[in-house]
mmCIF file of the N, C-alpha and C atoms, coordinates in Angstrom:
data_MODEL
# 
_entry.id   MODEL 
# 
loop_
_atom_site.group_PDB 
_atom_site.id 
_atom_site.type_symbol 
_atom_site.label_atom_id 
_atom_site.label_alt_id 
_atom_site.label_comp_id 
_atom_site.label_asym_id 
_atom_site.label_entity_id 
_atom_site.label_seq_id 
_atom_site.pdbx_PDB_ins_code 
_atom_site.Cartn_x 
_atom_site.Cartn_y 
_atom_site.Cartn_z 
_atom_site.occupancy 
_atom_site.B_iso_or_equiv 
_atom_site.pdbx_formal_charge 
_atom_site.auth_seq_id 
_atom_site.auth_comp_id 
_atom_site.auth_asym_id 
_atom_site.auth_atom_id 
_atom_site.pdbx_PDB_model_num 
ATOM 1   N N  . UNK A 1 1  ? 66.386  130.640 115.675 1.00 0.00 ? 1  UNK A N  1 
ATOM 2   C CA . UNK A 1 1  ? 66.722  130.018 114.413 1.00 0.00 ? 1  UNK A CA 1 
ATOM 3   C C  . UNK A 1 1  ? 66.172  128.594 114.423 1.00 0.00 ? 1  UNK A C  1 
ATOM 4   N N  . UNK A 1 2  ? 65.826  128.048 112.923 1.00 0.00 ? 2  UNK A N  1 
ATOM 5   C CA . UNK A 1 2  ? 64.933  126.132 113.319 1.00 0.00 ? 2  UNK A CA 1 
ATOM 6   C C  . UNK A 1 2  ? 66.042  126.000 113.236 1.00 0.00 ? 2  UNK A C  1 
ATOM 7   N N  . UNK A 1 3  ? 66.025  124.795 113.773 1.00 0.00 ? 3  UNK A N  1 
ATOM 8   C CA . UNK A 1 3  ? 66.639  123.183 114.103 1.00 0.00 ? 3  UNK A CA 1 
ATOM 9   C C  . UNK A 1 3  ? 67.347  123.129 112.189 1.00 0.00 ? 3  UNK A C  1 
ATOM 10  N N  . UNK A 1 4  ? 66.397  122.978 111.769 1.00 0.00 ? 4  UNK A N  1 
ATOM 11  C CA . UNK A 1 4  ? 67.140  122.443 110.123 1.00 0.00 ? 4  UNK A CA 1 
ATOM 12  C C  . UNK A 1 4  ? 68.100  123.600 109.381 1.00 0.00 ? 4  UNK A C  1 
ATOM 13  N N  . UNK A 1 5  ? 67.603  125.024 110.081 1.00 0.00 ? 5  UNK A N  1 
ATOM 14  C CA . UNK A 1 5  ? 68.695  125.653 109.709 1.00 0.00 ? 5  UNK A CA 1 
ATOM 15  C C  . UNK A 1 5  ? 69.872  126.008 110.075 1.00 0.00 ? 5  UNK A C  1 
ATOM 16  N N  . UNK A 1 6  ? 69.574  125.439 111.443 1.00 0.00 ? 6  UNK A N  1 
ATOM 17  C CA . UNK A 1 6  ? 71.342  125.621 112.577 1.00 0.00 ? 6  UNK A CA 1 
ATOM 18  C C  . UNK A 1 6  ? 72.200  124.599 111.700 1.00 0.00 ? 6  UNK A C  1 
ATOM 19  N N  . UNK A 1 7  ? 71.040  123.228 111.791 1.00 0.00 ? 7  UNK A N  1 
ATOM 20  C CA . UNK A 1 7  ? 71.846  121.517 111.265 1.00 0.00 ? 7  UNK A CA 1 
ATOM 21  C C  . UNK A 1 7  ? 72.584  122.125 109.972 1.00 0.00 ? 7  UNK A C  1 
ATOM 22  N N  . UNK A 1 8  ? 71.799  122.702 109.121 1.00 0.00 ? 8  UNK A N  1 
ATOM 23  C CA . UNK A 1 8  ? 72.275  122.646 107.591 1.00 0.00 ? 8  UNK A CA 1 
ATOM 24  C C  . UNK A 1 8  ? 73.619  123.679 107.543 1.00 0.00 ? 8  UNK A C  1 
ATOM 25  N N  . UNK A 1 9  ? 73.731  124.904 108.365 1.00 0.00 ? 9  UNK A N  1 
ATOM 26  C CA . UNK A 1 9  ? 74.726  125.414 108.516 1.00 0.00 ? 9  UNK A CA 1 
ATOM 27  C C  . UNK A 1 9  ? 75.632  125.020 108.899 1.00 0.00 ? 9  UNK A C  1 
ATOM 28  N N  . UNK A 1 10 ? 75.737  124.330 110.308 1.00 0.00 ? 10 UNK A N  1 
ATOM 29  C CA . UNK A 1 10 ? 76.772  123.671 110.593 1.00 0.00 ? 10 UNK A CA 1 
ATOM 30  C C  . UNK A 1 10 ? 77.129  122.471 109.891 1.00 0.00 ? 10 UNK A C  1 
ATOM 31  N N  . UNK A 1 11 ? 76.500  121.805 109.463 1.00 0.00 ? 11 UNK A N  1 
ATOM 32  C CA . UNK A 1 11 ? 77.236  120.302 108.304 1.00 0.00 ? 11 UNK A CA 1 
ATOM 33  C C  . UNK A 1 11 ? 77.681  121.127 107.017 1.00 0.00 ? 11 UNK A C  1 
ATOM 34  N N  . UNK A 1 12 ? 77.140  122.172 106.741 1.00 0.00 ? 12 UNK A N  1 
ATOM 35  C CA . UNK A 1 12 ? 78.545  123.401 105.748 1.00 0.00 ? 12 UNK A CA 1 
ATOM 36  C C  . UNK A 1 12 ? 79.813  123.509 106.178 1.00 0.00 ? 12 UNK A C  1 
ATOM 37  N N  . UNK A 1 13 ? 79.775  124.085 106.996 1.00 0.00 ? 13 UNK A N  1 
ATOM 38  C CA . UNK A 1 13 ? 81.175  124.486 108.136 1.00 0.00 ? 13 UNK A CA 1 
ATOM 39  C C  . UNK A 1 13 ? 82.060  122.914 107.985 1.00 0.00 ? 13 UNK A C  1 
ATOM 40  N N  . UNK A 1 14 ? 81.427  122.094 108.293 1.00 0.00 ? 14 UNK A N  1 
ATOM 41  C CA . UNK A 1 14 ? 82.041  120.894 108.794 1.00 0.00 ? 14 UNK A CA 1 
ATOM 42  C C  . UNK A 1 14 ? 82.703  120.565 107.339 1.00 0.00 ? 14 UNK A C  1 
ATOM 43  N N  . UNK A 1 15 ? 82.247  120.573 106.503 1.00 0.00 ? 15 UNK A N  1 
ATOM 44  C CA . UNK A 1 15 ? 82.237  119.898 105.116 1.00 0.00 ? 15 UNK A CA 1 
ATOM 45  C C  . UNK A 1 15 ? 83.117  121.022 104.435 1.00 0.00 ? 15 UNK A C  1 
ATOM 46  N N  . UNK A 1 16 ? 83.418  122.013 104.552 1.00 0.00 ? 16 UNK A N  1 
ATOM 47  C CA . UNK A 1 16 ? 84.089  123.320 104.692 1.00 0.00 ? 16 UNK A CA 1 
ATOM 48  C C  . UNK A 1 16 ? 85.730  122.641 105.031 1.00 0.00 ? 16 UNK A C  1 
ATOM 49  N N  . UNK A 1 17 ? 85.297  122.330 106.599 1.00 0.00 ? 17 UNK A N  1 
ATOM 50  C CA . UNK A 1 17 ? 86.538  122.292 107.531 1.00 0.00 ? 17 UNK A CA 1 
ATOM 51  C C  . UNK A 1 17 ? 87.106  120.815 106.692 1.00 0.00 ? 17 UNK A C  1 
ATOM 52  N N  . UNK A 1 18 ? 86.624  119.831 106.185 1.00 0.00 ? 18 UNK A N  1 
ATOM 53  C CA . UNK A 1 18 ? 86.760  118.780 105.817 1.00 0.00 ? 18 UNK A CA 1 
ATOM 54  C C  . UNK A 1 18 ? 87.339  118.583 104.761 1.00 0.00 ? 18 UNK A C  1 
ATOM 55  N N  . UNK A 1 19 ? 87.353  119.718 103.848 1.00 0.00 ? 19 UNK A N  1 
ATOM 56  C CA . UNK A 1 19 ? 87.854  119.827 102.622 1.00 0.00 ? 19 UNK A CA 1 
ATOM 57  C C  . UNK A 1 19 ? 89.243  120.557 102.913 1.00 0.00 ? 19 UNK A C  1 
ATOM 58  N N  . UNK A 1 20 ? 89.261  121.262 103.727 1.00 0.00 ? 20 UNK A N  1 
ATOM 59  C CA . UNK A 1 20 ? 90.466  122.159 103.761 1.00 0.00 ? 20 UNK A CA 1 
ATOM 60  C C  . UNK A 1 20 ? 91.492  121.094 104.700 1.00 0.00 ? 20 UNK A C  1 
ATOM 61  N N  . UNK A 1 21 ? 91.097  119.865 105.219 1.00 0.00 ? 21 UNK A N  1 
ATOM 62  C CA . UNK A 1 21 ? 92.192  118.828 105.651 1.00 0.00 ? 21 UNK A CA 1 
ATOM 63  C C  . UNK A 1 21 ? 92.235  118.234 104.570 1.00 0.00 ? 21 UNK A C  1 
ATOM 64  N N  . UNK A 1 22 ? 91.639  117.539 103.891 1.00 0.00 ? 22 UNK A N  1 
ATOM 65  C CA . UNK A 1 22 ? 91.915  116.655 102.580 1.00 0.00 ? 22 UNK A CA 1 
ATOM 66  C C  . UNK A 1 22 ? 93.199  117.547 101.673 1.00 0.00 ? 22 UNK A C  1 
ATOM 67  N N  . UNK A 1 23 ? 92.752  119.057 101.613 1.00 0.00 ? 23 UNK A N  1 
ATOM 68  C CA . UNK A 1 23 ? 93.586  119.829 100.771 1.00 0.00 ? 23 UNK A CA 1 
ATOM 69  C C  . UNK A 1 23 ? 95.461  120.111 101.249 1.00 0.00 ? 23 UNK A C  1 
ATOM 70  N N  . UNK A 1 24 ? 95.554  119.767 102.877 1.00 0.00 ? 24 UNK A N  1 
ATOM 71  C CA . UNK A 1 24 ? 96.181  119.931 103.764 1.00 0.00 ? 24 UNK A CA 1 
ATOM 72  C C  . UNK A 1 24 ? 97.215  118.918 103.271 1.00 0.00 ? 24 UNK A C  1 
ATOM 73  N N  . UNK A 1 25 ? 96.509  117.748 103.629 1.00 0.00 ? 25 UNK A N  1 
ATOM 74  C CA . UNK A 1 25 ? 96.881  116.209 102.884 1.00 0.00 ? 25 UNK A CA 1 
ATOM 75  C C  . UNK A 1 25 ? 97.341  116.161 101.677 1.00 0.00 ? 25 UNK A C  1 
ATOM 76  N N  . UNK A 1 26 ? 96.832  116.669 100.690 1.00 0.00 ? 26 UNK A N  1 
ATOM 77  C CA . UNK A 1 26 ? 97.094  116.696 99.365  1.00 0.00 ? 26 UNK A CA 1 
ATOM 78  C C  . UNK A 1 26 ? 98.511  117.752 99.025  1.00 0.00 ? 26 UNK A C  1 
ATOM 79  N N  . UNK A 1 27 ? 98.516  118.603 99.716  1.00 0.00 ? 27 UNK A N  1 
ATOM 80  C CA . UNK A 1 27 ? 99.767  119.332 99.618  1.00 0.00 ? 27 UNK A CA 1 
ATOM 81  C C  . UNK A 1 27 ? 101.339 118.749 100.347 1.00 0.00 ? 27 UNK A C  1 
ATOM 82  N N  . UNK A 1 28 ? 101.009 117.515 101.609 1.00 0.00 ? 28 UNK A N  1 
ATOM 83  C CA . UNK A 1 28 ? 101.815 117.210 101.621 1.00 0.00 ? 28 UNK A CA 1 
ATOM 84  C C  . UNK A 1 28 ? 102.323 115.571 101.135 1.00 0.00 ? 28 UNK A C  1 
ATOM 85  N N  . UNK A 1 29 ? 101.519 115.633 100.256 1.00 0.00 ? 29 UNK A N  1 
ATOM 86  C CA . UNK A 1 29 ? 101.067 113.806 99.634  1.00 0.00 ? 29 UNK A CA 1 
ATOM 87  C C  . UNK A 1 29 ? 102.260 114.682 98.401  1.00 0.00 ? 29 UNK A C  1 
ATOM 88  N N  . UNK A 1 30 ? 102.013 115.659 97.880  1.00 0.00 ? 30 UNK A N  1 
ATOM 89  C CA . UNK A 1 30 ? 102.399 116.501 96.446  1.00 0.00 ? 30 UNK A CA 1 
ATOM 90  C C  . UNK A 1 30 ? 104.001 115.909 96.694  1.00 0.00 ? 30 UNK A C  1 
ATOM 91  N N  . UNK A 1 31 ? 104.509 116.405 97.851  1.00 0.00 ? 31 UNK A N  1 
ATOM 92  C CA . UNK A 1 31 ? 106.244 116.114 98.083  1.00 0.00 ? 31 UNK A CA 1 
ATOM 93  C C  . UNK A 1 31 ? 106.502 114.459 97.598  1.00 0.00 ? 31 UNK A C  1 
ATOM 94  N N  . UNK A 1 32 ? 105.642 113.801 97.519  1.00 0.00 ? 32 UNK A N  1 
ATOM 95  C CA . UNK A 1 32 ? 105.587 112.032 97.107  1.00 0.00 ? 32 UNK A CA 1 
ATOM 96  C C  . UNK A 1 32 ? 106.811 111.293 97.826  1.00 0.00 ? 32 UNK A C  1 
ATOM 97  N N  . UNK A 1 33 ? 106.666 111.496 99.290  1.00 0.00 ? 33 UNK A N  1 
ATOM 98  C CA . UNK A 1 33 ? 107.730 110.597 100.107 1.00 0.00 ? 33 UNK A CA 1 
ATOM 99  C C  . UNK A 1 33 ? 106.630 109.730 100.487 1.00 0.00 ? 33 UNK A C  1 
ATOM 100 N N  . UNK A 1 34 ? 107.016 108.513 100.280 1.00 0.00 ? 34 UNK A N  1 
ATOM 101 C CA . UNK A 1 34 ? 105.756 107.411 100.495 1.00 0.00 ? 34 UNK A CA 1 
ATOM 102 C C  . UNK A 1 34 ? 105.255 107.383 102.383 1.00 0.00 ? 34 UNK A C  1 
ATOM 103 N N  . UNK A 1 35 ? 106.511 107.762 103.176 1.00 0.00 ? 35 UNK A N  1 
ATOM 104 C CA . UNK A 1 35 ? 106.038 107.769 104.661 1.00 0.00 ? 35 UNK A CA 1 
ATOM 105 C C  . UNK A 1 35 ? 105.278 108.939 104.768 1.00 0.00 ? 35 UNK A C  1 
ATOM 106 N N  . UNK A 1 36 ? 106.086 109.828 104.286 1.00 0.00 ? 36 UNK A N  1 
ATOM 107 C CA . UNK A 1 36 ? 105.303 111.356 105.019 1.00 0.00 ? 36 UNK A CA 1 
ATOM 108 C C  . UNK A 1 36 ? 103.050 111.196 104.712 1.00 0.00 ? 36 UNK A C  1 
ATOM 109 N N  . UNK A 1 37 ? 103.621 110.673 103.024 1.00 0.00 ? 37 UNK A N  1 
ATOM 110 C CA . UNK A 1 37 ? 102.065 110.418 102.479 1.00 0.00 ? 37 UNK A CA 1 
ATOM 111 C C  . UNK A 1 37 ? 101.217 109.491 103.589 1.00 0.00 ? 37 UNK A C  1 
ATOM 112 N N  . UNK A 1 38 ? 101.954 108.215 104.386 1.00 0.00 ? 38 UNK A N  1 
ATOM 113 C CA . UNK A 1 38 ? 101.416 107.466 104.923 1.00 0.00 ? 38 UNK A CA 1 
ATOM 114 C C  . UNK A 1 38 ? 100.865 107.908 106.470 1.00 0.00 ? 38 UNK A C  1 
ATOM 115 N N  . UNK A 1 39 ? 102.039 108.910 106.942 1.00 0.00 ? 39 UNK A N  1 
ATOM 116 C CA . UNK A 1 39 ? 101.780 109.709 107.940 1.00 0.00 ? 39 UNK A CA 1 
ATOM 117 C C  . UNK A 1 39 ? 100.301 110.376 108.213 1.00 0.00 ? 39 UNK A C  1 
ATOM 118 N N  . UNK A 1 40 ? 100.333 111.498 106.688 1.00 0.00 ? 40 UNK A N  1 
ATOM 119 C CA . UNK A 1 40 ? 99.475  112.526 106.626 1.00 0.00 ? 40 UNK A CA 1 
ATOM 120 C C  . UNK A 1 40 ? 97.970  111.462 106.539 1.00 0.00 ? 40 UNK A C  1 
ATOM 121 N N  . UNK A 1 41 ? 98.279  110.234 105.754 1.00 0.00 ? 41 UNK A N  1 
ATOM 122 C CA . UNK A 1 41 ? 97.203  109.862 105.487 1.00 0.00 ? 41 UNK A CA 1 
ATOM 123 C C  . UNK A 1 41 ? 96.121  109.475 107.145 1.00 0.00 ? 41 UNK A C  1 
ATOM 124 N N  . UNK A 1 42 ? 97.267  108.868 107.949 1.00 0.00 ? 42 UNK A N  1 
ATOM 125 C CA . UNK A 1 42 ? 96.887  108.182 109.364 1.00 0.00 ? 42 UNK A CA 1 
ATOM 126 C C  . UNK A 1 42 ? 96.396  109.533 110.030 1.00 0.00 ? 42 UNK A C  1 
ATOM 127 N N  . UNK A 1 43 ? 96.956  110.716 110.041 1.00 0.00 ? 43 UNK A N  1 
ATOM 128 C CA . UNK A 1 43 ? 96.274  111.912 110.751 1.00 0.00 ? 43 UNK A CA 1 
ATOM 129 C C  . UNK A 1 43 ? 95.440  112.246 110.587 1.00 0.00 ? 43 UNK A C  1 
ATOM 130 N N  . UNK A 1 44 ? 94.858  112.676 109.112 1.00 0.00 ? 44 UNK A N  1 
ATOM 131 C CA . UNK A 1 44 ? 93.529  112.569 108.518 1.00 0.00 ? 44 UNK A CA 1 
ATOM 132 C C  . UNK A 1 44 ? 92.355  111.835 108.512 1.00 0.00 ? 44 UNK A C  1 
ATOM 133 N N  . UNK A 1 45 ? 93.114  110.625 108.654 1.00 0.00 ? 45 UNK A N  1 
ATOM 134 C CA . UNK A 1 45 ? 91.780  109.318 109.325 1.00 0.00 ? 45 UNK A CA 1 
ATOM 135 C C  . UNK A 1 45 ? 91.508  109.928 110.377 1.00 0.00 ? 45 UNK A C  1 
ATOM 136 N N  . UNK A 1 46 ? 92.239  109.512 111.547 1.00 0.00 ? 46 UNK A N  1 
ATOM 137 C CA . UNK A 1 46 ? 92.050  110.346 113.053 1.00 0.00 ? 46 UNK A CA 1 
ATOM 138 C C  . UNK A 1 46 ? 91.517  111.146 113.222 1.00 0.00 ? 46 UNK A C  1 
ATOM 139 N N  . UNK A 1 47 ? 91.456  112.418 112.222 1.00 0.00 ? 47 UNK A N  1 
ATOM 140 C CA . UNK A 1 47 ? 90.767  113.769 112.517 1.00 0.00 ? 47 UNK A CA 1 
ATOM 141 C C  . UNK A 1 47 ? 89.401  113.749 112.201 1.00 0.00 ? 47 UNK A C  1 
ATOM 142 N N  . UNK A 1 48 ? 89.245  112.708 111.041 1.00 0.00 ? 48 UNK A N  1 
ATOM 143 C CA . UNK A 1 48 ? 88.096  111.976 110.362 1.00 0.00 ? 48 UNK A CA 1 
ATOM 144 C C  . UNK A 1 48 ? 87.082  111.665 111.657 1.00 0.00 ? 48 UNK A C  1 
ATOM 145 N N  . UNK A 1 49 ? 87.801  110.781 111.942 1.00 0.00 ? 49 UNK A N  1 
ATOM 146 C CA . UNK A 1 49 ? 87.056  110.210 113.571 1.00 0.00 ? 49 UNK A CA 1 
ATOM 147 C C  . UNK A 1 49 ? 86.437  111.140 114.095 1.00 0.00 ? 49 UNK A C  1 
ATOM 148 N N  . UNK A 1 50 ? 87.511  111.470 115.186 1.00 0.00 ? 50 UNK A N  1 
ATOM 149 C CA . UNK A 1 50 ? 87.285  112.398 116.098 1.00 0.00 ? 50 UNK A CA 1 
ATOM 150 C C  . UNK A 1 50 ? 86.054  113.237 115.682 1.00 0.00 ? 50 UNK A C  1 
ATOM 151 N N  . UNK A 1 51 ? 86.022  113.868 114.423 1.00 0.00 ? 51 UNK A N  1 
ATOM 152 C CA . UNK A 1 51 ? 84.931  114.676 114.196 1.00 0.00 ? 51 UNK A CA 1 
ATOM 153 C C  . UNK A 1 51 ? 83.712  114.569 113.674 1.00 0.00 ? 51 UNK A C  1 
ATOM 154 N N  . UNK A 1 52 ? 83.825  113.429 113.081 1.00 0.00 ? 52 UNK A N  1 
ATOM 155 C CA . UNK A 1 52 ? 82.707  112.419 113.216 1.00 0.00 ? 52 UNK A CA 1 
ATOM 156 C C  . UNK A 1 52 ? 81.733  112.036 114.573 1.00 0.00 ? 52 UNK A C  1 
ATOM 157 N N  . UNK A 1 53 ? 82.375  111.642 115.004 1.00 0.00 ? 53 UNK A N  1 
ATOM 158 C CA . UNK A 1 53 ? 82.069  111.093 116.597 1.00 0.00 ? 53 UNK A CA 1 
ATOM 159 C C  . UNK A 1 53 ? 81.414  113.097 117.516 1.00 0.00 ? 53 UNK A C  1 
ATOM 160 N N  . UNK A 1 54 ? 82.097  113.982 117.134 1.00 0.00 ? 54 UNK A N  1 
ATOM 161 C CA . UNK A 1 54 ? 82.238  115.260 117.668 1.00 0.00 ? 54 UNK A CA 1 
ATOM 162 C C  . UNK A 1 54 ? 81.033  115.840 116.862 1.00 0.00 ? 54 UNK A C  1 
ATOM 163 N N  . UNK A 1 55 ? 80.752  115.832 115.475 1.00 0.00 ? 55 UNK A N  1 
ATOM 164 C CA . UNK A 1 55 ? 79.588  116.029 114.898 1.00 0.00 ? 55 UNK A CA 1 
ATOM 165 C C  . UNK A 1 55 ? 78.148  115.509 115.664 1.00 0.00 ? 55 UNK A C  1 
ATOM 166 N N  . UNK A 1 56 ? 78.762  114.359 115.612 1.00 0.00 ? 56 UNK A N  1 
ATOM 167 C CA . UNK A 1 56 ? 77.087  113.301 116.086 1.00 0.00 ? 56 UNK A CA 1 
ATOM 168 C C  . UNK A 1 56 ? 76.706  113.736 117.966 1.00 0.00 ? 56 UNK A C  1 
ATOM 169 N N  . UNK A 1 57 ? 77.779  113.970 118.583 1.00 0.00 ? 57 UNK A N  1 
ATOM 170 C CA . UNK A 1 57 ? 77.320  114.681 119.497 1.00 0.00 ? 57 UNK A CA 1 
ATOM 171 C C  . UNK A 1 57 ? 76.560  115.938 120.059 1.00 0.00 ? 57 UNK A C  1 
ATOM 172 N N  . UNK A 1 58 ? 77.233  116.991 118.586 1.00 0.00 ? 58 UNK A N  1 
ATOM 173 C CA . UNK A 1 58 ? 76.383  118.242 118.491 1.00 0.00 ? 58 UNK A CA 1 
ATOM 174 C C  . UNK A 1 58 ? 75.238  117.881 117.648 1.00 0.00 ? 58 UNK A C  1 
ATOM 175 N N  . UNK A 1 59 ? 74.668  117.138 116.942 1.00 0.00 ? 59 UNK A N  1 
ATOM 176 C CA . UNK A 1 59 ? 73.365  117.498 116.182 1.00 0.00 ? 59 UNK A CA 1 
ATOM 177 C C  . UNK A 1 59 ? 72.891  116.374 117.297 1.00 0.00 ? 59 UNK A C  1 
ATOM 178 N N  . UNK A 1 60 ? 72.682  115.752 118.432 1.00 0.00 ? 60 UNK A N  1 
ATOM 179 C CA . UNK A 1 60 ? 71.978  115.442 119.273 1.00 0.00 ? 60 UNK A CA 1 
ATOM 180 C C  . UNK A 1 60 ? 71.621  116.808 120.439 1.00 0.00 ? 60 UNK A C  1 
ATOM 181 N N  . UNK A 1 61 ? 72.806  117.517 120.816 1.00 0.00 ? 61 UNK A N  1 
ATOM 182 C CA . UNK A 1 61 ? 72.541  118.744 121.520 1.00 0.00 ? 61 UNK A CA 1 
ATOM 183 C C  . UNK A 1 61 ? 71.254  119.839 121.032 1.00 0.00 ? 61 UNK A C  1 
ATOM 184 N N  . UNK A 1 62 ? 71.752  119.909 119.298 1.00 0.00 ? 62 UNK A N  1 
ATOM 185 C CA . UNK A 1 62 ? 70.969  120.727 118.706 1.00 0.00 ? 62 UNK A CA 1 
ATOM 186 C C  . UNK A 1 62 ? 69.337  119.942 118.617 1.00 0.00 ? 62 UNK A C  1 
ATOM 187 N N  . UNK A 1 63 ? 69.063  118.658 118.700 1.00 0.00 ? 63 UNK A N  1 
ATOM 188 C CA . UNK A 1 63 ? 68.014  117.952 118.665 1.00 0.00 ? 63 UNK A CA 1 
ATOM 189 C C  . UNK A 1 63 ? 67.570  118.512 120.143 1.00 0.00 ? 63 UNK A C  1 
ATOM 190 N N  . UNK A 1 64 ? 67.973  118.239 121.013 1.00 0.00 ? 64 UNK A N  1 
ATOM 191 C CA . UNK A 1 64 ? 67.306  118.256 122.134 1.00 0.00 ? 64 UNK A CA 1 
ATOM 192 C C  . UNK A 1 64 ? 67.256  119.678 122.584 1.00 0.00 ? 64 UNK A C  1 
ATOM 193 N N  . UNK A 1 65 ? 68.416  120.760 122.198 1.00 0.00 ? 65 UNK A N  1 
ATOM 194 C CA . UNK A 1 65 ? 67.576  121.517 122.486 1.00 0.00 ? 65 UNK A CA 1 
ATOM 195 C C  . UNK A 1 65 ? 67.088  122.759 121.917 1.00 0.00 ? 65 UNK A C  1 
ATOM 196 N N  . UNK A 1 66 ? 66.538  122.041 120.628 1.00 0.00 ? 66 UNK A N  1 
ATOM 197 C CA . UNK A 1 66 ? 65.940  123.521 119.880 1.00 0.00 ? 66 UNK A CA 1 
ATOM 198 C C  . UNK A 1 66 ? 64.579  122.842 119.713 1.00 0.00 ? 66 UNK A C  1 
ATOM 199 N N  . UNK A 1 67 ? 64.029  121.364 120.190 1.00 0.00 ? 67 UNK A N  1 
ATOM 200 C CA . UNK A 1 67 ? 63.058  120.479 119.662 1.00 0.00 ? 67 UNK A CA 1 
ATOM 201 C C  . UNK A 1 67 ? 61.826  121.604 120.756 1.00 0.00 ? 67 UNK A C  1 
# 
C-alpha cells in the first residue's frame, strides 16, 4: 500500500476517533453541572495531547518505513 494512502487512512480513523470524544464530551457537558463540564473538558484536552504527540510518532514510522 503507498505511504499517502496508509497516511490518509489513518488521519480518517483518527479524526473518526476524535469526533466520537468531542461527542462523548458533549453528552456529558448536556447534564450542565459546571464541574462535571470542567472535568470532561480537562480529559479531552489530555486525550487531545496524548494523541497528538501518538499520531506524530506513527506518521514518522510510516515515513521511514514505507519511504
Amino acid at each position: 500500500m503507498k505511504k499517502s494512502t496508509v497516511l490518509s487512512k489513518f488521519e480518517k480513523k483518527i479524526d473518526e476517533a476524535l469526533t466520537g470524544l468531542y461527542e462523548a464530551r458533549d453528552v456529558l457537558s448536556s447534564v450542565e453541572d459546571p464541574e462535571l463540564d470542567e472535568l470532561a473538558n480537562e480529559y479531552v484536552e489530555e486525550l487531545e495531547e496524548q494523541i497528538a504527540e501518538g499520531v506524530e510518532k506513527l506518521r514518522e514510522a510510516v515515513d521511514n518505513i514505507l519511504d
